[in-house]
Rosetta silent file (secondary structure, phi, psi, omega in degrees, C-alpha in Angstrom):
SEQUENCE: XXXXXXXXXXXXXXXXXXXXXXXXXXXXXXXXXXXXXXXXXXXXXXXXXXXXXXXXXXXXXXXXXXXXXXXXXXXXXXXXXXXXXXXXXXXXXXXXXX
SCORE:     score description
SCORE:     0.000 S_00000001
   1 L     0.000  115.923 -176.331  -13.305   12.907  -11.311 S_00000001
   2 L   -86.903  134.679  175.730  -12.056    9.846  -12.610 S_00000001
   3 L   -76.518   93.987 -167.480   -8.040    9.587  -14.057 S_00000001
   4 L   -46.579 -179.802 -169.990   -7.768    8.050  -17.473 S_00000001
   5 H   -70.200  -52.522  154.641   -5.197    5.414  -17.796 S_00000001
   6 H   -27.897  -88.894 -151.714   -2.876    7.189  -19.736 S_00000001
   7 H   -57.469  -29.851 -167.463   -2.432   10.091  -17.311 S_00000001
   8 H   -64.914  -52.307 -163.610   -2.556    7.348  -14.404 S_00000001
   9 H   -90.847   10.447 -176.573    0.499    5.526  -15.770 S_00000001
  10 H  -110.443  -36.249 -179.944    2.371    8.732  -16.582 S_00000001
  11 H   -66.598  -46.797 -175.730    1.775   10.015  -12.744 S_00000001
  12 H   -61.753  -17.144 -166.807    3.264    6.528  -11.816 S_00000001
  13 H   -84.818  -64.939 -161.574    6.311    6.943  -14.123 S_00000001
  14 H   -50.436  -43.246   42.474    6.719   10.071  -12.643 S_00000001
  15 H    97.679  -85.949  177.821    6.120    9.095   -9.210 S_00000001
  16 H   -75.965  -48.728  174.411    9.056    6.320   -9.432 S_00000001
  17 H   -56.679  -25.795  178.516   11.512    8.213  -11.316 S_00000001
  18 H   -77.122  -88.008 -149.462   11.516   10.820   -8.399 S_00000001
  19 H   -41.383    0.333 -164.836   11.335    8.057   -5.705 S_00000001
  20 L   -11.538  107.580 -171.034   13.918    5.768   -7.677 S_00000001
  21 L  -103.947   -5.431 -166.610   13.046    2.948   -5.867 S_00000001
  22 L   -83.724    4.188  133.510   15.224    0.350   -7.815 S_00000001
  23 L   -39.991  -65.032 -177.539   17.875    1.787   -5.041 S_00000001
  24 L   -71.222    4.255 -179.519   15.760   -0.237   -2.669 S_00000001
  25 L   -77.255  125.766 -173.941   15.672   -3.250   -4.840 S_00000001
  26 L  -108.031  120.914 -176.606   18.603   -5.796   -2.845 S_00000001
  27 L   -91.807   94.871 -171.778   19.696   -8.390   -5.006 S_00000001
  28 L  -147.457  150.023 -179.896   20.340  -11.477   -2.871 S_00000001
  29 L   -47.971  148.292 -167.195   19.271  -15.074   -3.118 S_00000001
  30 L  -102.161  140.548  172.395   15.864  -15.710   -2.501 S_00000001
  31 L  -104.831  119.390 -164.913   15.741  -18.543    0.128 S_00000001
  32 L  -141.459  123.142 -170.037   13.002  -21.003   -0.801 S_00000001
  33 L   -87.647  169.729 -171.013   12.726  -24.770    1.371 S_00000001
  34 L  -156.719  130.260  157.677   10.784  -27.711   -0.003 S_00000001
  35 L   -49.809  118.313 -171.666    9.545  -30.789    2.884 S_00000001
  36 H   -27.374  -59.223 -162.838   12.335  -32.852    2.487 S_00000001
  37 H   -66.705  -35.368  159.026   10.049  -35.802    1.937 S_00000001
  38 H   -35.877  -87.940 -162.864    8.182  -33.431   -0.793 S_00000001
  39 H   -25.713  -78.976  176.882   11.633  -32.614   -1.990 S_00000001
  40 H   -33.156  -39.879 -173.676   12.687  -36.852   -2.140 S_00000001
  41 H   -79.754  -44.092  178.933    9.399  -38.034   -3.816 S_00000001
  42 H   -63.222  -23.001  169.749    9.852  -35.446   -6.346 S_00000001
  43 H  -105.406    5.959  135.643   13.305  -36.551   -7.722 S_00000001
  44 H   -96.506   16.750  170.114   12.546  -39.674   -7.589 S_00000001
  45 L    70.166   15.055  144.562    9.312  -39.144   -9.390 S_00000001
  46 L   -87.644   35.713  161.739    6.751  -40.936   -7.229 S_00000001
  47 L   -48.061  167.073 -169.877    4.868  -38.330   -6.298 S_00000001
  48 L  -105.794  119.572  160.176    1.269  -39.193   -6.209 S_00000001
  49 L   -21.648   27.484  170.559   -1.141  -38.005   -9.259 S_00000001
  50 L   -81.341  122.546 -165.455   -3.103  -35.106   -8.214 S_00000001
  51 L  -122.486  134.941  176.673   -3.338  -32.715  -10.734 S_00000001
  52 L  -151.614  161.689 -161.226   -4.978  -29.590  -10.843 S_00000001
  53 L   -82.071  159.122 -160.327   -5.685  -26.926  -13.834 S_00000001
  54 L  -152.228  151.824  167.723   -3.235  -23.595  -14.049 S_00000001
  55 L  -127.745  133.453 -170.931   -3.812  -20.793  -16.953 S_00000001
  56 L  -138.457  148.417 -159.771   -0.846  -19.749  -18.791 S_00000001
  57 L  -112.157   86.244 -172.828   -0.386  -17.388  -21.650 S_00000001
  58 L   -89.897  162.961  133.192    1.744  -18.696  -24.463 S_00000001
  59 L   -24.764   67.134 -147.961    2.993  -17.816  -27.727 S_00000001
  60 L   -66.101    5.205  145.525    0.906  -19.278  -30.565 S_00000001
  61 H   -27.861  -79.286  147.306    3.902  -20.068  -31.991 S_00000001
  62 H     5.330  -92.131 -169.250    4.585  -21.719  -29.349 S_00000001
  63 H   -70.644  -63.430  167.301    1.671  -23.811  -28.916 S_00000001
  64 H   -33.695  -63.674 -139.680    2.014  -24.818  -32.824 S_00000001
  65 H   -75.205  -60.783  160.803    5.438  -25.954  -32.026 S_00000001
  66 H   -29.901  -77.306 -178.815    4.207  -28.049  -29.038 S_00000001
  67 H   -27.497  -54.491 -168.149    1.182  -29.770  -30.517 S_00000001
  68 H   -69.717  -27.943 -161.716    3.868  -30.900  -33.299 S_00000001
  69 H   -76.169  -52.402  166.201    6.601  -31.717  -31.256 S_00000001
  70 H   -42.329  -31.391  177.433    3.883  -33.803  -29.036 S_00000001
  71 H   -90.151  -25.223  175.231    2.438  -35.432  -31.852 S_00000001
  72 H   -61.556  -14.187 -165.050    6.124  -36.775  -33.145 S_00000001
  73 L  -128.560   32.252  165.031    6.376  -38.444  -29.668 S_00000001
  74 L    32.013   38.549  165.098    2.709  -39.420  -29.844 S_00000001
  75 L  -117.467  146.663  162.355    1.252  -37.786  -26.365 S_00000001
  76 L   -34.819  154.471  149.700   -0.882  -35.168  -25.766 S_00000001
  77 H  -105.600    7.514  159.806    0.436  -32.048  -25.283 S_00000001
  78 H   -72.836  -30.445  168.057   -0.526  -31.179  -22.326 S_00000001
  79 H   -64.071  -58.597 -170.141    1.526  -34.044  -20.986 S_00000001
  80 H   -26.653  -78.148 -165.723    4.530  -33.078  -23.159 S_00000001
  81 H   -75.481   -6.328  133.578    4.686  -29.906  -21.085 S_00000001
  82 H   -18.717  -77.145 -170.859    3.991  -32.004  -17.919 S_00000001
  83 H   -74.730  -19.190  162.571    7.058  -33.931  -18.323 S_00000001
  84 H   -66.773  -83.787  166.519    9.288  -30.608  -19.366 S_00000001
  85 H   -36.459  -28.753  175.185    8.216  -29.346  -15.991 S_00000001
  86 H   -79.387  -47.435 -152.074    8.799  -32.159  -13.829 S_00000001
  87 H   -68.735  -69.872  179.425   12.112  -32.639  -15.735 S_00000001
  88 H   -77.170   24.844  -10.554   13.256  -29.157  -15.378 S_00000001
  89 H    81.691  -63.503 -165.254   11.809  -28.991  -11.504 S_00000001
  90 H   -88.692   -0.338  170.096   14.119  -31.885  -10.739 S_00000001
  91 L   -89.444   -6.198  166.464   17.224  -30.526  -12.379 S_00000001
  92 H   -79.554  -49.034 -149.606   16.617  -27.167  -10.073 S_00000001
  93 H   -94.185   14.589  165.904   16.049  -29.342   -6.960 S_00000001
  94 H  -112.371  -51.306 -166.815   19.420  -31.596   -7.721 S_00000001
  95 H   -51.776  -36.977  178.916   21.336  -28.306   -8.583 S_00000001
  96 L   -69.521  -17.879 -173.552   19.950  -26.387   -5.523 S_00000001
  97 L  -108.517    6.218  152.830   21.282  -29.315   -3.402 S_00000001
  98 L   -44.044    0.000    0.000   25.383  -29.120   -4.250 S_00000001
């Protein structure tokens, strides 16, 4: 007998509210390493050019606001949000290293 979706995600509610697991959630820094030499190339932004496609779910809002922003600075905008990711990448990876 199969269990519509509904009832499935109502058993699950239920399920978790007895088992209140967000007791076991421990809220502590996540420790996450880089290869130094990774780490070095990336803030100074010679990394080598390999590229490879990602799927991401935007806003179309969004997406408008890119395209426009992208076209005022006359790049694609798939670069645009290239260089906001590398940008914001290396301002984690200088902050993470105080």
């Amino acid at each position: 007998m199969a269990i519509s979706r509904k009832k499935l995600r109502e058993n699950l509610a239920e399920y978790y509210d007895r088992r209140g697991v967000l007791a076991e959630v421990v809220e502590k820094p996540v420790e996450f390493a880089l290869d130094e030499e990774l780490r070095r190339q990336i803030l100074k932004g010679n990394r080598a050019r390999r590229l490879q496609n990602i799927s991401i779910k935007l806003d179309p809002a969004q997406i408008q606001a890119l395209r426009k922003i992208a076209t005022m600075r006359s790049i694609p905008y798939q670069t645009l949000i290239r260089q906001w990711l590398a940008e914001g990448i290396r301002r984690e990876l200088r902050v993470g290293s105080r």
